[in-house]
C-alpha positions as CSV (number, residue, x, y, z in Angstrom):
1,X,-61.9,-120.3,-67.9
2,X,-58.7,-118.2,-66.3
3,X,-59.4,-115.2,-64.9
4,X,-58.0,-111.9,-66.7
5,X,-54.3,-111.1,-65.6
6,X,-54.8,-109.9,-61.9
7,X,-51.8,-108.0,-62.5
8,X,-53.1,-106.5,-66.0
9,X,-55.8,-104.8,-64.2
10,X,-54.3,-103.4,-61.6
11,X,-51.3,-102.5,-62.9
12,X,-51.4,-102.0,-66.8
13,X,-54.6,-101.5,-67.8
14,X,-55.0,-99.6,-71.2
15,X,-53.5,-95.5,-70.6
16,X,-55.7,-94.4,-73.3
17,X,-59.1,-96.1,-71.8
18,X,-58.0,-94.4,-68.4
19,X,-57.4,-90.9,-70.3
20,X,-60.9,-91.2,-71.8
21,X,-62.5,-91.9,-68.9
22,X,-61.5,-88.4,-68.0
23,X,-63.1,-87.0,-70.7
24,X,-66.9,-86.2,-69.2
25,X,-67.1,-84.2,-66.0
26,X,-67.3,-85.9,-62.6
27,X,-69.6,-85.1,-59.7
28,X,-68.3,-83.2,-56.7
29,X,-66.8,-85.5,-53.6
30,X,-67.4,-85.1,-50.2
31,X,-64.8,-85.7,-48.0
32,X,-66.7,-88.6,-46.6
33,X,-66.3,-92.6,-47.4
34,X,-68.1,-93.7,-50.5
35,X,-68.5,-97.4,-51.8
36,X,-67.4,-97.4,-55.4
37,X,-71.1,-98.9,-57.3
38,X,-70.8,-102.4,-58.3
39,X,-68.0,-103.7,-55.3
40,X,-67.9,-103.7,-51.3
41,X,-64.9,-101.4,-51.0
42,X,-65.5,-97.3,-49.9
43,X,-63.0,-94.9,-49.5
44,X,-63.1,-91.4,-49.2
45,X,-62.0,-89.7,-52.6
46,X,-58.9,-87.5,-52.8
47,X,-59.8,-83.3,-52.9
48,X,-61.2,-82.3,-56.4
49,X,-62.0,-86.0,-57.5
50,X,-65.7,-87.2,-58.2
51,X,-67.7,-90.1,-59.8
52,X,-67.8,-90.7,-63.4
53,X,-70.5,-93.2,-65.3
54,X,-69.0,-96.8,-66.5
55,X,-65.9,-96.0,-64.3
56,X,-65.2,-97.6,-61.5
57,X,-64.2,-94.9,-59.1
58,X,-63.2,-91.3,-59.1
59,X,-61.5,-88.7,-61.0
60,X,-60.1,-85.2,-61.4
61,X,-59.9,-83.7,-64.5
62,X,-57.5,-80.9,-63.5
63,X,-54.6,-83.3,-63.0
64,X,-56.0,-85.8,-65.1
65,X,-56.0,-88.3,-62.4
66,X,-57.9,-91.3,-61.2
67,X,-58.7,-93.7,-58.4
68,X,-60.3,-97.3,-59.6
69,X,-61.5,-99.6,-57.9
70,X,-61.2,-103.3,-58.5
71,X,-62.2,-106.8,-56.4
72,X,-61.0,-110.4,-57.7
73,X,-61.9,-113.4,-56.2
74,X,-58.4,-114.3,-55.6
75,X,-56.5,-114.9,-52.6
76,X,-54.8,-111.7,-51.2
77,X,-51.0,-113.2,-51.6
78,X,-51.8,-114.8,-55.1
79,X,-52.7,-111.3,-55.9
80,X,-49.7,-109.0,-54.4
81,X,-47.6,-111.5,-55.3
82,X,-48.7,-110.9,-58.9
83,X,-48.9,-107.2,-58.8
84,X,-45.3,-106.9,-57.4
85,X,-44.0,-109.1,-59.6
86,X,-45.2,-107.1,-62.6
87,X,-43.6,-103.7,-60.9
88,X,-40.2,-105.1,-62.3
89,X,-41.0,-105.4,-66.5
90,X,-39.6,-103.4,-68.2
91,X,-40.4,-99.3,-68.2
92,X,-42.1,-99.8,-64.2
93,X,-39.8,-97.8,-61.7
94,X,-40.6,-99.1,-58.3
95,X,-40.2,-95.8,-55.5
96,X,-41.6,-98.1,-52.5
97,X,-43.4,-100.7,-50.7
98,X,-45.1,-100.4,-47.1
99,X,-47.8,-103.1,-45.7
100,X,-50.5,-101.6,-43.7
101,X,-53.0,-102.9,-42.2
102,X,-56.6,-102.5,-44.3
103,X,-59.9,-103.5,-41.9
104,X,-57.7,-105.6,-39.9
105,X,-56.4,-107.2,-42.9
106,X,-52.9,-107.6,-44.4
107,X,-52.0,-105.1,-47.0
108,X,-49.5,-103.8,-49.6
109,X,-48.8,-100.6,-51.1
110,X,-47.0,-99.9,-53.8
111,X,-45.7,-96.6,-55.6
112,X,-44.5,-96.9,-58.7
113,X,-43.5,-95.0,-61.7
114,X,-45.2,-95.8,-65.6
115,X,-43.9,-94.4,-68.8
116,X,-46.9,-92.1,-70.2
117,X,-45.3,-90.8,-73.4
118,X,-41.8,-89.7,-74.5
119,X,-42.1,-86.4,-72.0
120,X,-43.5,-87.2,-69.2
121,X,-44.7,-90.2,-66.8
122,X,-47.6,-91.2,-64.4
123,X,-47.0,-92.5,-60.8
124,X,-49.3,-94.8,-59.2
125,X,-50.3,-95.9,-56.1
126,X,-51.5,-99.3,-55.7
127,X,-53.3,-101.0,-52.4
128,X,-53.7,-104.4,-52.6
129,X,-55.9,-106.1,-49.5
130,X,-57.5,-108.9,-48.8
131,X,-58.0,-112.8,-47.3
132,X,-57.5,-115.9,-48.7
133,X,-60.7,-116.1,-51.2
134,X,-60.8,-112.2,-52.1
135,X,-59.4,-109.2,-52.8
136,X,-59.7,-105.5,-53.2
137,X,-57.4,-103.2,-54.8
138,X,-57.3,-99.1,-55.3
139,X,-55.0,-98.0,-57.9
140,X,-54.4,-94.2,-58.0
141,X,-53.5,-93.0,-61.0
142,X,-51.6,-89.7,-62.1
143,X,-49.0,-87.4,-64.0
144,X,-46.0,-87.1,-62.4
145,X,-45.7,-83.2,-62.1
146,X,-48.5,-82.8,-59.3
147,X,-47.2,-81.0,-56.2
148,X,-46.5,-83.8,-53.6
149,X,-48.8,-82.3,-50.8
150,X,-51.1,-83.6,-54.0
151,X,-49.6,-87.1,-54.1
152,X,-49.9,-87.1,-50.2
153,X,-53.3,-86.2,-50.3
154,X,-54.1,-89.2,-53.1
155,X,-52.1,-91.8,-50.5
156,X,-53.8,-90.9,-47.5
157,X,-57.1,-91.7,-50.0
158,X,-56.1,-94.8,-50.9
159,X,-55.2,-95.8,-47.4
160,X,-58.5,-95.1,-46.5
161,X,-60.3,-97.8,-48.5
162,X,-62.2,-100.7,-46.4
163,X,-64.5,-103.0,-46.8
164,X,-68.4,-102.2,-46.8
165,X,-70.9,-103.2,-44.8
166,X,-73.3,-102.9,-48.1
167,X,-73.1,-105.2,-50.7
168,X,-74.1,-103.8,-54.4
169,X,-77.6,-104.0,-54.5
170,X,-77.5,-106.4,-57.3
171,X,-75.7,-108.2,-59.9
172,X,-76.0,-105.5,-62.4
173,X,-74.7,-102.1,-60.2
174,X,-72.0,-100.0,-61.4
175,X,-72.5,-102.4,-64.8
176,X,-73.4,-100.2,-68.4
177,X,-75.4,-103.3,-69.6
178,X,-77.7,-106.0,-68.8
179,X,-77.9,-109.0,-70.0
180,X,-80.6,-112.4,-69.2
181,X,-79.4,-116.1,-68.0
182,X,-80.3,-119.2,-69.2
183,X,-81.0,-122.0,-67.4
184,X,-78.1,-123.4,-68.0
185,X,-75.9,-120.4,-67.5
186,X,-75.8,-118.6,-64.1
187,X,-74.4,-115.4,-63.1
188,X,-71.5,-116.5,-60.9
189,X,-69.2,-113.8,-60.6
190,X,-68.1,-110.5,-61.3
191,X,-64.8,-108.6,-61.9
192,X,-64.5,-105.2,-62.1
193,X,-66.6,-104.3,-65.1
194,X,-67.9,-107.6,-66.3
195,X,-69.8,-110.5,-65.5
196,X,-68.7,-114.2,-65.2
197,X,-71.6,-117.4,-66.2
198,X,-71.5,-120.7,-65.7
199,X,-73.5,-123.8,-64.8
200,X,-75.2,-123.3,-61.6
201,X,-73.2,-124.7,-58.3
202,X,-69.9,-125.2,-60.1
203,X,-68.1,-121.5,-59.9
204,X,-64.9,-122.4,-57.7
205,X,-65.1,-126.2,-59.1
206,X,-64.8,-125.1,-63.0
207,X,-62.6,-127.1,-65.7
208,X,-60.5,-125.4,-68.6
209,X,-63.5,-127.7,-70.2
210,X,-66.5,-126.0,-68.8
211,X,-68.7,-123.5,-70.3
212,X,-67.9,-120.4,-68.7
213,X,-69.0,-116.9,-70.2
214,X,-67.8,-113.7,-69.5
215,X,-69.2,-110.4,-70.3
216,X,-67.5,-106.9,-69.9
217,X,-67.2,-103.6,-71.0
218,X,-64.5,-101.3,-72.1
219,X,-63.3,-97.6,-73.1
220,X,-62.2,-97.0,-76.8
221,X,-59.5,-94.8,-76.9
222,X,-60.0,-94.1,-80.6
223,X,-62.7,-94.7,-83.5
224,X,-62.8,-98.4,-84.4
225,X,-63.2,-98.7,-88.3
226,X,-62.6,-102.3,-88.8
227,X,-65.0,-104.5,-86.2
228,X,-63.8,-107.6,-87.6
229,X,-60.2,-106.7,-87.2
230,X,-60.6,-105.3,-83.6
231,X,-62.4,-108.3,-82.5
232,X,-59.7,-110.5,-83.7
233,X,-57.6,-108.2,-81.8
234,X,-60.0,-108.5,-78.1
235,X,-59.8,-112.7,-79.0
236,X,-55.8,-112.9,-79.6
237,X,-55.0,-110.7,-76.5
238,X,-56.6,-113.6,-74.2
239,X,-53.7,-115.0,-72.1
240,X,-55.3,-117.7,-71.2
241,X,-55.6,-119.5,-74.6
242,X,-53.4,-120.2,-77.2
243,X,-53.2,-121.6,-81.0
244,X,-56.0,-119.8,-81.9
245,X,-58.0,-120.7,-85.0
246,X,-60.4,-118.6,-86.1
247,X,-63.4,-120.8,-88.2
248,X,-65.8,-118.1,-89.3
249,X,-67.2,-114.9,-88.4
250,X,-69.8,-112.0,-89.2
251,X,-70.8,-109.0,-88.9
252,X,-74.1,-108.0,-86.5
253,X,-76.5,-105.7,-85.2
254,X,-76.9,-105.9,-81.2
255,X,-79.9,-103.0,-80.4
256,X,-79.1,-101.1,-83.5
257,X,-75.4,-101.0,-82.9
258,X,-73.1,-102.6,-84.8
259,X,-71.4,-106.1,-83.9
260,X,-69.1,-108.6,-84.9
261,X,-69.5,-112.7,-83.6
262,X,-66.9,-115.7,-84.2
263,X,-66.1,-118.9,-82.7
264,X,-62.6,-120.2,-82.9
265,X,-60.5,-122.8,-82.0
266,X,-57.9,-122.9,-79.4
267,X,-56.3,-124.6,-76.4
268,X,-55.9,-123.9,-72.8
269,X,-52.4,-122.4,-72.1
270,X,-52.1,-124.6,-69.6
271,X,-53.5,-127.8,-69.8
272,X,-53.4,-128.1,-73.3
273,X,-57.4,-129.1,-73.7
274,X,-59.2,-128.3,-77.3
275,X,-61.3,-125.6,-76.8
276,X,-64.3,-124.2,-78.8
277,X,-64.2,-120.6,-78.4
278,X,-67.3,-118.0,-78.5
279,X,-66.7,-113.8,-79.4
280,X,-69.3,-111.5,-79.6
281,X,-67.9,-107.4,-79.9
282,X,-70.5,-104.7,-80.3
283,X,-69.6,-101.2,-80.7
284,X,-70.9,-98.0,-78.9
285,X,-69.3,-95.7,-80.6
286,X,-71.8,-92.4,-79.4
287,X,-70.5,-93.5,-75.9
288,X,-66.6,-93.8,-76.5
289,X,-67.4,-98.3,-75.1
290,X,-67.5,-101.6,-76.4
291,X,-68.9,-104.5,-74.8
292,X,-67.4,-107.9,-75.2
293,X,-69.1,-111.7,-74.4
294,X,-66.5,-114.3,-74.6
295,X,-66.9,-118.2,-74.4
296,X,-65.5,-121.1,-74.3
297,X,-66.3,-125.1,-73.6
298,X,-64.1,-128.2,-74.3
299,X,-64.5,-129.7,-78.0
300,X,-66.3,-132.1,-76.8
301,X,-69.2,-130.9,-75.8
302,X,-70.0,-127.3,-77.5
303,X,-73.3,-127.3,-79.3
304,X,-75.1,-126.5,-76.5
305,X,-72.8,-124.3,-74.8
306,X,-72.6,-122.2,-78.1
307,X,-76.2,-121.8,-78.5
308,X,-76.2,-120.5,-75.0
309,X,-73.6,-118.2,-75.3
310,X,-75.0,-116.6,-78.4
311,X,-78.6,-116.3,-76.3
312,X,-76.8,-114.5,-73.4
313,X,-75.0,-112.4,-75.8
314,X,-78.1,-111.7,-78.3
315,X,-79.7,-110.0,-75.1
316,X,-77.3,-107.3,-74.4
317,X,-79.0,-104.2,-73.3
318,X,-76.9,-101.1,-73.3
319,X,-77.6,-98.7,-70.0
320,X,-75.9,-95.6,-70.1
């Protein structure tokens, strides 16, 4: 299975999920390093900003701003490469690029400029560091109108990131669900907010072909009234598929909250393979989230690899 966009989540992930996130109040800072819960990287937060639940990092609700925190297991140039090539679409201003040095490590930093609505804008700063196998980045995010002692003050947080010396204590930290394996499906990686399965020993080794199930959470911006139609939504946006075929789907209740599964057809985006795909979208809507399990396995071989998805998705537990 492709990984989502690097770029995507560094760079243009969803405005209104970021605003909501700013929507509960956030704990006090200290001006001392703190790892973000769930990856390896600690920083010490900007003046003002403080944790918030299900978000990766810190914010500040007087400037409506926020530092997030992502790892990828992707090599450091794959990744900056990515992430500066995405700085020239259409509506990103680039102001500059520097490359520090980040635990010893190479390093790039980028400001850059995003369209927020028809009278204002957001700037961003983004660290990207990292080796050849992973990677870290800090994306500060915030309007445009702050004094610039306040953008200093954000940059010289950012530039403080490095990597911990404490890994998360397990699988599940910094997560807002749990979920139980199979034997046939392992928990083998995670991103950001989600959780990556697949058949023990072969994350790294993994064909287009393989079963490979990701689980994740995300912010609703606004109410969702039609499940079926926003999950066909979640399953069209995947980049990493394409002539999608949707062959049946219906609506369910995942701990007394409301659901909606499908399988599909499809084909890899790159290699062209027949793909059976797995969706399962259940609703939080008393906690502004949604939680998403996607699958998919080569035509071939998908019986068992459904019934396995739908037993690792049937056993979402929401945590709040």
């Amino acid at each position: 299975m492709t990984l989502p966009t690097r770029s995507y989540i560094v760079l243009l992930a969803s405005t209104a999920a970021f605003y909501l996130a700013l929507k509960s109040p956030a704990a006090g800072a200290d001006a001392v390093p703190q790892r973000v819960p769930g990856t390896q990287i600690e920083l010490v937060p900007p003046v003002g900003f403080g944790a918030r639940p299900s978000f990766p990092g810190f914010v500040n609700l007087d400037i409506v701003g926020s530092v997030m925190v992502v790892e990828v297991p992707q090599p450091y140039s794959d990744v900056a490469g990515d992430v500066t090539a995405r700085t020239k679409t259409s509506g990103i201003t680039l102001l500059s690029v520097e490359h520090p040095k980040i635990s010893g490590r190479d390093a790039t930093l980028l400001h850059v400029q995003v369209p927020f609505d028809q009278a204002s804008d957001t700037s961003k700063w983004i660290l990207i560091f990292g080796d050849d196998s992973h990677t870290g980045t800090v994306t500060a995010t915030f309007r445009t109108n702050v004094p610039q002692a306040t953008s200093d003050e954000i940059r010289k947080s950012v530039l403080s990131a490095v990597w911990s010396s404490a890994p998360p204590a397990t699988n599940f930290e910094g997560m807002q669900f749990r979920i139980i394996e199979t034997s046939t499906l392992k928990i083998a990686n995670k991103l950001a907010n989600g959780l990556f399965l697949a058949p023990p020993g072969r994350w790294g080794h993994l064909k287009p072909t393989d079963p490979v199930l990701a689980v994740t959470s995300g912010l609703l911006s606004d109410p969702v009234t039609d499940i079926d139609a926003f999950s066909k939504i979640q399953l069209l946006q995947r980049a990493s598929i394409t002539d999608v075929e949707v062959l049946g789907g219906s609506k369910i209740l995942v701990e007394k909250l409301q659901g909606f599964e499908l399988t599909a057809r499809a084909r890899d985006t790159r290699t062209k393979d027949g793909l059976q795909i797995y969706q399962m979208v259940v609703i939080d809507s008393a906690h502004q989230q949604f939680f998403i399990a996607a699958g998919q396995v080569g035509v071939g071989a998908s019986d068992e690899a459904l019934a396995d998805f739908r037993t690792v998705a049937h056993s979402l537990k929401v945590v709040n």
